[in-house]
C-alpha positions in Angstrom: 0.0 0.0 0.0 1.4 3.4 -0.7 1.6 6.2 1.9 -0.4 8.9 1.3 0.8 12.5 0.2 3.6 13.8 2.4 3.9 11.1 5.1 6.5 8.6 5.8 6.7 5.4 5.2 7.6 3.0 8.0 10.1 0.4 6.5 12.1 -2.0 9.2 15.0 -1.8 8.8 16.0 -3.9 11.6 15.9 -4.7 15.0 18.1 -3.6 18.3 18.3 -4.7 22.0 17.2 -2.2 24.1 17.3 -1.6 28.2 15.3 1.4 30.5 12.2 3.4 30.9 14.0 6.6 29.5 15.4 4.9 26.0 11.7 3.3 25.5 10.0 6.6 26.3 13.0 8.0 23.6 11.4 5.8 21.0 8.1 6.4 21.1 8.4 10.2 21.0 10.9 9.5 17.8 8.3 6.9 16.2 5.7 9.7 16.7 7.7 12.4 15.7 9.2 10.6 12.3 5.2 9.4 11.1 3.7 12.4 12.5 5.6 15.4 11.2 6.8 15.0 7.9 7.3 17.1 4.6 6.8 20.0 7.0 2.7 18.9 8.0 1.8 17.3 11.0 -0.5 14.1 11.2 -1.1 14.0 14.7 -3.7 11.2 14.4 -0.8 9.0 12.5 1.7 9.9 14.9 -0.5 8.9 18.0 -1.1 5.2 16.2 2.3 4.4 15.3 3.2 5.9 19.1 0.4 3.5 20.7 1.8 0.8 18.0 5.6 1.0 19.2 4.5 1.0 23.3 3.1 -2.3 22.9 5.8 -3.7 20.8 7.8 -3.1 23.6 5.8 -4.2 25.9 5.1 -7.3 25.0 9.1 -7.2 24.0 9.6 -6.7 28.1 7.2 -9.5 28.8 8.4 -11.9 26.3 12.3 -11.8 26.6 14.3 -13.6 30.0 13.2 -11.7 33.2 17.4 -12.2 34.0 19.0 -12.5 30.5 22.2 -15.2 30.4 24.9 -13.5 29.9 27.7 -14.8 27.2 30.8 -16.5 29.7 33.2 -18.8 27.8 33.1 -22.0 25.6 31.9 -21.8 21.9 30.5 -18.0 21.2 27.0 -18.1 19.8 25.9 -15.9 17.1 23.1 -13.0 18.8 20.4 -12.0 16.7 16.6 -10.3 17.2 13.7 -11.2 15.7 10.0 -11.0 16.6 10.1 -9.1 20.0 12.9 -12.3 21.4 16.5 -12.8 21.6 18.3 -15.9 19.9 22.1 -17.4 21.0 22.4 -19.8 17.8 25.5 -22.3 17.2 25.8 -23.8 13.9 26.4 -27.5 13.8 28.2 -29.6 10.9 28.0 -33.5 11.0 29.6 -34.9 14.3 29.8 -31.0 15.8 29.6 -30.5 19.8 29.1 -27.3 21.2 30.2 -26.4 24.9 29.1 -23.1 25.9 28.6 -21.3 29.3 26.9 -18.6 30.7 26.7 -16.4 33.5 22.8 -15.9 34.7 22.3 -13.4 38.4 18.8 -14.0 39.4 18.7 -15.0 43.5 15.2 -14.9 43.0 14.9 -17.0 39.3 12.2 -20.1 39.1 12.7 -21.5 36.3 14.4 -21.5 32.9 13.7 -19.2 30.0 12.9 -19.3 26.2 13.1 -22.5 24.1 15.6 -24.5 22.0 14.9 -24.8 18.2 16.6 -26.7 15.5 16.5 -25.8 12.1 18.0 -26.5 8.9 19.0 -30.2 7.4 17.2 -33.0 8.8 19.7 -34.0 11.9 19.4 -34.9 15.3 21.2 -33.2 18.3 21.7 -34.1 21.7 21.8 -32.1 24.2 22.1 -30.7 28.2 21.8 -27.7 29.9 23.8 -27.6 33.6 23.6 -24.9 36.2 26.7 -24.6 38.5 27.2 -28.2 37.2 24.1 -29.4 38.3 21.8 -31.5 35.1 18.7 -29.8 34.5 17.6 -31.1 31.2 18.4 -32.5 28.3 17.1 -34.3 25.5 17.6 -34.9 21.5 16.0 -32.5 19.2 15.3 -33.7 15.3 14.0 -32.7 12.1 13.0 -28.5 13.4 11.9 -29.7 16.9 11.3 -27.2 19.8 12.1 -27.5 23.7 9.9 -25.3 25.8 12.1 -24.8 29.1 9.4 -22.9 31.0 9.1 -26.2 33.3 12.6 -26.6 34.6 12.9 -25.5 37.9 16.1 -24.1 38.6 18.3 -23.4 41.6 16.7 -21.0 44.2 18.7 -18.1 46.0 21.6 -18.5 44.9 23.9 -15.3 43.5 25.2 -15.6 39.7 24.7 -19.1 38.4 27.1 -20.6 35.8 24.8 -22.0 33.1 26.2 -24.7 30.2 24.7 -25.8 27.2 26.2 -28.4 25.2 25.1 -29.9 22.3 26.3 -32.9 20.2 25.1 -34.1 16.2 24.4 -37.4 16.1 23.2 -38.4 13.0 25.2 -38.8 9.7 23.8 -36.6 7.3 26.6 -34.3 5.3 24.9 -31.3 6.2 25.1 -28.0 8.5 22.4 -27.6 11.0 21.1 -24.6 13.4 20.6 -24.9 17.1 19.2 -22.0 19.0 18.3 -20.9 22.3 15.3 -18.5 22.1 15.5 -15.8 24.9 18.4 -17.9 26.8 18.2 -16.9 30.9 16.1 -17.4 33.7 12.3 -16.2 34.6 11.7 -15.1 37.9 8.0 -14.0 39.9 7.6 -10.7 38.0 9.2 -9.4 34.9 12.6 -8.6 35.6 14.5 -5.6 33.9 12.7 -3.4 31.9 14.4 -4.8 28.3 12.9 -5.5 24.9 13.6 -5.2 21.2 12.4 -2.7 18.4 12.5 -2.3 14.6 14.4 0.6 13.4 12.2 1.7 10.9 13.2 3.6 7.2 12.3 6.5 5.6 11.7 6.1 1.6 
């Protein structure tokens, strides 16, 4: 659909990570600045929309990512990347790959685990755990674009910074490169921890 005469056009261009009340608030004025006022008019009604629009983007950004992200330690470095209002830690895995990474989680108050593991690509199967201070507290074998929803796994309660490790291992034989990810990798807690989410950076044409 074309815009109409003298308003912008909201492209994404992509999407950032974003933490606080103050940045948020920052957006929102922007969004409802860059659609409302443009080629010198203002389009109030427009700019209040797209400003409504982008508060419950991130909202629902706060309430969907890790209440106490994991935080990137040692071992094999994921690839981080947005999409959606969630935050993905991806390792790619050729035939016979294993992936040992570790990460640093402080929630004295966390319940549970966050997020989910997907698989994508080749048909493939990968096994793997997740440890916390060296303590098992799942695992299983993901194949052919399975999901593992952790919202069930209790975790350690009141401790300080946790030390979280995920390995993974392929175990099939296909000659083929495979994805596995952890969506919003961390730990979820009573409420909804710090205020964090993740926005498109729209585009002017």
């Amino acid at each position: 659909m074309q815009a109409g005469p003298g308003v912008a056009e909201l492209v994404p261009a992509e999407l950032v990570y974003g933490e606080g009340l103050v940045l948020a608030g920052l957006i929102i004025v922007f969004v409802f600045v860059f659609v409302g006022y443009t080629a010198g008019e203002w389009f109030v009604g427009a700019g209040v929309v797209a400003a409504v629009i982008a508060g419950l983007f991130i909202y629902i950004g706060w309430r969907e990512l890790a209440d106490y992200p994991a935080t990137y330690r040692d071992g094999d470095r994921p690839d981080t990347s947005t999409s959606g209002t969630s935050l993905y830690s991806s390792w790619e895995l050729a035939r016979g790959a294993t992936v040992n990474t570790r990460f640093t989680v402080d929630a004295p108050d966390a319940q549970t685990l966050s997020g989910a593991l997907h698989q994508h690509g080749c048909s493939s199967k990968v096994d793997w755990q997740v440890y916390a201070d060296g303590t098992l507290l799942a695992s299983g074998t993901l194949a052919n674009r399975d999901d593992f929803e952790f919202k069930k796994v209790a975790v350690p309660a009141g401790k300080g910074p946790v030390v979280v490790r995920l390995s993974a291992t392929r175990t099939d034989s296909n000659d083929c490169t495979t994805e596995l990810s952890w969506e919003n990798p961390g730990f979820e807690g009573p409420g909804n921890g710090k205020f964090r989410f993740v926005f498109p950076v729209p585009d002017a044409d």
